[in-house]
TISE-759919 format. One record per residue (C-alpha): residue in three letters; y, x, z. Coordinates in steps of 0.001 Angstrom, whole numbers, plus 500000, padded with zeros to 6 digits. Layout:
ALAYXZ;...
END
This chain:
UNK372183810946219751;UNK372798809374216304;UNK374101811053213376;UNK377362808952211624;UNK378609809975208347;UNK381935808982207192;UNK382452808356202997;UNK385232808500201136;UNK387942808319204267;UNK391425809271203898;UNK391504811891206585;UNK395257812564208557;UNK394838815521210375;UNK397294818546210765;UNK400636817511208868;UNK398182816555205486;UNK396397813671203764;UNK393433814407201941;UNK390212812913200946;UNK386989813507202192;UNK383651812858204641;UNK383032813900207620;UNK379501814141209269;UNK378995814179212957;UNK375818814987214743;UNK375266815727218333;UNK378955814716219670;UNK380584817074217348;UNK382392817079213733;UNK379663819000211771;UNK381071818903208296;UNK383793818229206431;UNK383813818536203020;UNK384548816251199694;UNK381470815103199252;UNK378407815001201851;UNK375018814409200736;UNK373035814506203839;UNK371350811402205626;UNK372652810376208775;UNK371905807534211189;UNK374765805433210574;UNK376867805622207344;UNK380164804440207180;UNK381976803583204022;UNK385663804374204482;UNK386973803516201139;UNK391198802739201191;UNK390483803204205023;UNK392438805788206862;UNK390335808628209726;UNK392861809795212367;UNK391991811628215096;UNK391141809520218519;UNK394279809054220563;UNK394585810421223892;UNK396688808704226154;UNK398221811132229008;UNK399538808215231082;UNK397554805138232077;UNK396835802953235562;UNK393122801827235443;UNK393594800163238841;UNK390241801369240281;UNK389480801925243064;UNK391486799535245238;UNK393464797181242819;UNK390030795960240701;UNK391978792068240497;UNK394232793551237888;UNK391961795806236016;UNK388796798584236516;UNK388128801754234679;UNK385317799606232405;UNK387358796938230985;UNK391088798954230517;UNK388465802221228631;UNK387192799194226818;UNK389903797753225637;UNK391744801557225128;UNK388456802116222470;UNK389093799082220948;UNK392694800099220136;UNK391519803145218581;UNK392309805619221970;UNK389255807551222977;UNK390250809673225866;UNK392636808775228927;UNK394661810549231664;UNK394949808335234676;UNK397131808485237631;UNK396551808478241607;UNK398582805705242661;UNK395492803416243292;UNK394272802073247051;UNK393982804378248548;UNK396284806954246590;UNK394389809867245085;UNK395635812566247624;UNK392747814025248659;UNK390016815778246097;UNK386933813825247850;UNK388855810613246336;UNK389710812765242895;UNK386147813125243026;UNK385023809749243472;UNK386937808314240578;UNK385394810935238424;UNK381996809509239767;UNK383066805632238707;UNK384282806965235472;UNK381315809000234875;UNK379091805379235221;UNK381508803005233367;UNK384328804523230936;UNK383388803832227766;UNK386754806285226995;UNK386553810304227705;UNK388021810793230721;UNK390322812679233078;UNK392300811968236695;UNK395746813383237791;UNK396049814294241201;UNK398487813208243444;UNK401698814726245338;UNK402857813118248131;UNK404824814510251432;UNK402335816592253169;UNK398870816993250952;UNK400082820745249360;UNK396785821909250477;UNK394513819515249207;UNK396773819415246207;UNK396289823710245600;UNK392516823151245378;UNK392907821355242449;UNK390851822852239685;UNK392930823517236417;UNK389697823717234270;UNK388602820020234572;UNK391826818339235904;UNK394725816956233801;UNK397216817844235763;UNK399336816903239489;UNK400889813594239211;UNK404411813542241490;UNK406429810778241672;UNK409903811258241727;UNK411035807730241866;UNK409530804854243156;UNK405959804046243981;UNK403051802954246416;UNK401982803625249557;UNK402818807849250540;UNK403746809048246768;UNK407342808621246563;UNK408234812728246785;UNK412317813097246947;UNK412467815704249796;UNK414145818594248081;UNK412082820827250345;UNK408641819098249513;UNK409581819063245847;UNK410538822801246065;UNK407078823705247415;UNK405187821671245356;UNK407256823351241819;UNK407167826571243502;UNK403260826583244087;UNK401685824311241971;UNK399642826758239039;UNK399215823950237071;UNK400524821551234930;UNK403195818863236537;UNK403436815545235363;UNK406685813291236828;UNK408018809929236866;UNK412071810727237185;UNK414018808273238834;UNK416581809087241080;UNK415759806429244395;UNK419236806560246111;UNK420547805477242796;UNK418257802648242447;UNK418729801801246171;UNK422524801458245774;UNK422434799783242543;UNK420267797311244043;UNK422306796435246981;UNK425245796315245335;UNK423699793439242968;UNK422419791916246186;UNK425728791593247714;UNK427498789987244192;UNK424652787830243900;UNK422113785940245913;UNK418480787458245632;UNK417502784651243384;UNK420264784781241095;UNK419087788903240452;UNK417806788567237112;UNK415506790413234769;UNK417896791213232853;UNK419420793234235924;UNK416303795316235448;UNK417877798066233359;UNK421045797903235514;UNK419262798733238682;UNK416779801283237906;UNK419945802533235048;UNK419981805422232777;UNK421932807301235358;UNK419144807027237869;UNK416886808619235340;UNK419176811509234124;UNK419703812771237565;UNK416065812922238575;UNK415045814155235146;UNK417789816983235327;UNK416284817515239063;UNK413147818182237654;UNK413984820234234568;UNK416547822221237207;UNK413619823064239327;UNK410855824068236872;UNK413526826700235176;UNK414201827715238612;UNK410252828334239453;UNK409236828462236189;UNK406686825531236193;UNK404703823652233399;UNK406632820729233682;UNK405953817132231693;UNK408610814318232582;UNK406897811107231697;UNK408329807827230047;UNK411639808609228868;UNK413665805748228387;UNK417493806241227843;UNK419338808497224653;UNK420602810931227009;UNK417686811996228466;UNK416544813287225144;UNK419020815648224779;UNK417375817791227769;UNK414616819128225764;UNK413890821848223406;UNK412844821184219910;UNK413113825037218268;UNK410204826215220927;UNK406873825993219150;UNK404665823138221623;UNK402245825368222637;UNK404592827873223880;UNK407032824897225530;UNK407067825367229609;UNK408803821908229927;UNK407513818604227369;UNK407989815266227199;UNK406674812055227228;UNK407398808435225068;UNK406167805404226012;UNK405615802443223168;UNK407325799954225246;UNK410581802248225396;UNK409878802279221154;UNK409339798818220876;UNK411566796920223023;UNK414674796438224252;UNK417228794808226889;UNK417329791526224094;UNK413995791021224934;UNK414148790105228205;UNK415641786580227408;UNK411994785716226301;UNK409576788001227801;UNK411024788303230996;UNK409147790092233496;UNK405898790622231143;UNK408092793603229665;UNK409680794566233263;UNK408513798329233539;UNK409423801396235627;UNK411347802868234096;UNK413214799847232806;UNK413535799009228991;UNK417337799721228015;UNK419146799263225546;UNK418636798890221256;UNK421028802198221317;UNK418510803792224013;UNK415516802273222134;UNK416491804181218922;UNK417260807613220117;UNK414022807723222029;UNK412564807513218411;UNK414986809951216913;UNK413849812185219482;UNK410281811239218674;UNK410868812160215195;UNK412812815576215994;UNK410577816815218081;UNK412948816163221267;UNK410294814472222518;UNK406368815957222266;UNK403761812857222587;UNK403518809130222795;UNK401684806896225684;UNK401126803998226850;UNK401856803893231339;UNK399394801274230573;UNK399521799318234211;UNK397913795888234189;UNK398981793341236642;UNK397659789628236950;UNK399661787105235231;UNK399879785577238972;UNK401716788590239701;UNK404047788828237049;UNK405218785097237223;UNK406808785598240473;UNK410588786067240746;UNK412205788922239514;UNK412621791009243107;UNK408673789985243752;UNK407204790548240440;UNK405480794505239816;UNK406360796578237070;UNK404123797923234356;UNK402286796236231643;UNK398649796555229692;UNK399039798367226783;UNK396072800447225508;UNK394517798223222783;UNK397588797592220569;UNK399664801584221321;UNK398053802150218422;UNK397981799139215835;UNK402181799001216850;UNK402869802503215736;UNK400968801718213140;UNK403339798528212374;UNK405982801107212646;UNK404384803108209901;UNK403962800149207717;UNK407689799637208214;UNK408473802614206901;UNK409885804311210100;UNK407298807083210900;UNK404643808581208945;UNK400830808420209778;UNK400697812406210302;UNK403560811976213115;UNK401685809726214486;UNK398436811616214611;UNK400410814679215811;UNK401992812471218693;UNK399226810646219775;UNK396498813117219287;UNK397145816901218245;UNK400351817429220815;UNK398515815872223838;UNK395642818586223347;UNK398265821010223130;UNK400224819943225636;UNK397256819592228520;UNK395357822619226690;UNK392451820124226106;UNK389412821927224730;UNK388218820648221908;UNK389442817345220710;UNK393038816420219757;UNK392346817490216019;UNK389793816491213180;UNK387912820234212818;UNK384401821255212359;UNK382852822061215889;UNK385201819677217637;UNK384259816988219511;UNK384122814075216982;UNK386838811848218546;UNK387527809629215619;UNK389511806129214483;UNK389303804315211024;UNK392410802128210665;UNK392851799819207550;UNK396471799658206851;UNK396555796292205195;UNK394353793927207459;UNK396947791234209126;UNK395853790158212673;UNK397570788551215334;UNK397285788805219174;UNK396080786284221303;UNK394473785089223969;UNK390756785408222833;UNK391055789179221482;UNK392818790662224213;UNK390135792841225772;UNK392387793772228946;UNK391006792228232327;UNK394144790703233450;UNK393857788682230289;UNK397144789090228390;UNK399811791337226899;UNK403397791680226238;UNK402392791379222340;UNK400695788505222646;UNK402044786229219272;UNK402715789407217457;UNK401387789863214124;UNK400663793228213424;UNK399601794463209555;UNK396939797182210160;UNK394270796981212273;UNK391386799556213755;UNK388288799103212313;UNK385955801671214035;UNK385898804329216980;UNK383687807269217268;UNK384127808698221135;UNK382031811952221865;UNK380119811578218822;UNK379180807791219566;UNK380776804818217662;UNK381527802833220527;UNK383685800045218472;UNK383070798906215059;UNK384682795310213646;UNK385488793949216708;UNK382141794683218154;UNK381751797615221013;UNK378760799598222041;UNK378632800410225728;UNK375041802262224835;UNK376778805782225578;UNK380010806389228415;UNK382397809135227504;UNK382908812500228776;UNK384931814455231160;UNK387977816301229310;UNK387683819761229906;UNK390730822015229738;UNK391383825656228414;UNK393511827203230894;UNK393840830641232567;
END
């Protein structure tokens, strides 16, 4: 394996900015010091650049196995590197749904041939899989993926029984997408008798699947992990008054319930669906400006613990359809990154929030051993971002397979430069290196 060293970077790491180089050797930071004098196999000269650590991304939809038209584990861990994220969490709603650990098992096995990204797989909850679901190991799996709201095929779980076993049982972390369905359901048909079907509009979207429907399966959830006492991680918050049911005086790593932002939720709002339409219809629904901006307060306060993507790819085929027909969820991984960054440049959140959002709080939050945090002995997850570097998205540099993205037109003013993943720069000026796949995240739990 090659040796890199890194000149003259501007490292973020741990609340500071300081200047420095790092060497890596064998997968792992080696050094870090203010001056290195050793010779390595690559050199990289960092000057005016700034060396975050790699995001990790707890919530994406690679679409493999079963769904490979809209994306596969290669090309979505591609295009994640490429945006500066080096490790990935993905979840079990693919064909078939990962309910069973000899399917867990088998993505591991694609991943372990083609992810150019580090690597780990939720497994799923659905109605009547609590065994297979118990012989989950916590030491190499992210976490138990239940959907509260919503989904494919067997995974919808809103049986206050089955959702009493599974909080009551499960050891491990919980990860849960909080909508309430009879909500959703009665919102719906209510628009479906004041309209016709093909006068329901996108701009419905956030009136259907509302803010109340999240709030009451959100409480739900945060009601039964106090009751049980269960790690608990609600996913993709996307209205203000959701934010105001978590904790920010508990210190992270002593937290039993955390949450998740999305950038969408940060980025968008119900204006834009006049000209996005359903390339920015997601599950849960972008709200409102008001919504929009508490979900950042809370970002900022602490409210709210990390920032994702629920990158979930669908064909542009797909999308176009009417608003009833077309899916939810949108490819995000290669520009998460480059818009918080924006954000940054804006002036609305510093770089060392976002490496503790996107990076340090996700290894706390999933216990990740080793990575999450620029230290010697650490797995040398890495990004170099140049903060002044205008670029705009279009069709010929989005990397994602379904071939285009809810920024495309956007010009963002920073741009990633280079990614190290597992020791291995796997994306440097536009170029990647599929020479070397990533690795298996491995978890520190009892």
């Amino acid at each position: 394996m090659s040796s890199i060293l890194i000149k003259n970077a501007t490292v973020v790491n741990e609340g500071k900015q300081f200047t420095a180089d790092v060497l890596v050797k064998n997968g792992f930071i080696e050094k870090i010091d203010s001056s290195i004098n050793e010779t390595a196999t690559i050199e990289i000269n960092a000057a005016g650049k700034y060396l975050l650590p790699g995001c990790i991304d707890d919530q994406v939809h690679f679409r493999e196995p079963g769904l490979t038209h809209k994306a596969n584990i290669a090309s979505e861990s591609a295009a994640a590197v490429a945006g500066g994220i080096t490790s990935y969490m993905e979840m079990p709603n693919t064909v078939p749904n990962t309910l069973t650990q000899e399917l867990l098992a088998e993505k591991y096995q694609i991943a372990s041939h083609s992810s150019l990204a580090n690597y780990s797989f939720f497994m799923g909850a659905g109605n009547d899989n609590m065994e297979e679901v118990l012989k989950t190991n916590n030491k190499n799996v992210c976490g138990i993926k239940v959907f509260m709201g919503s989904s494919t095929g067997n995974m919808l779980v809103d049986n206050e029984k089955t959702l009493e076993g599974i909080f009551s049982q499960v050891p491990m972390l919980i990860a849960t997408h909080c909508e309430d369905e009879a909500t959703i359901r009665n919102n719906l048909e209510r628009f479906k008798q004041e309209f016709t079907e093909e006068r329901i509009t996108i701009e419905m979207h956030p009136l259907i699947r509302s803010a109340e429907a999240c709030y009451i399966s959100s409480s739900k959830a945060i009601d039964l992990a106090q009751k049980f006492n269960t790690r608990l991680h609600i996913l993709h918050i996307s209205t203000g008054i959701e934010t105001q049911l978590f904790d920010n005086k508990t210190p992270l790593k002593d937290k039993k319930i955390t949450a998740e932002a999305c950038v969408h939720h940060l980025w968008f709002s119900d204006q834009d669906y006049k000209t996005k339409g359903n390339y920015i219809k997601w599950n849960p629904a972008v709200k409102t400006a008001a919504d929009r901006a508490q979900i950042f307060e809370a970002v900022l306060n602490d409210h709210i613990d990390v920032i994702a993507t629920d990158h979930a790819p669908h064909t542009i085929e797909e999308k176009e359809q009417s608003y009833l027909k077309a899916p939810s969820g949108g490819p995000l991984v290669q520009h998460a990154l480059t818009a918080m960054l924006e954000f940054h440049n804006q002036g609305k959140i510093s770089l060392e929030k976002i490496a503790e959002k996107m990076a340090h709080n996700v290894a706390i939050c999933f216990n990740i051993e080793k990575r999450g945090f620029i230290r010697e002995g650490y797995w040398a997850d890495l990004v170099l971002v140049d903060l002044n570097n205008p670029w705009s998205v279009t069709k010929d540099n989005i990397l994602y397979k379904c071939g285009w993205s809810p920024f495309e037109g956007q010009e963002f003013s920073a741009k990633v430069t280079h990614t190290i993943v597992s020791g291995n720069l796997a994306y440097e000026n536009g170029r990647l290196n599929h020479t070397n796949k990533g690795q298996r995240l491995l978890f520190d739990r009892n």
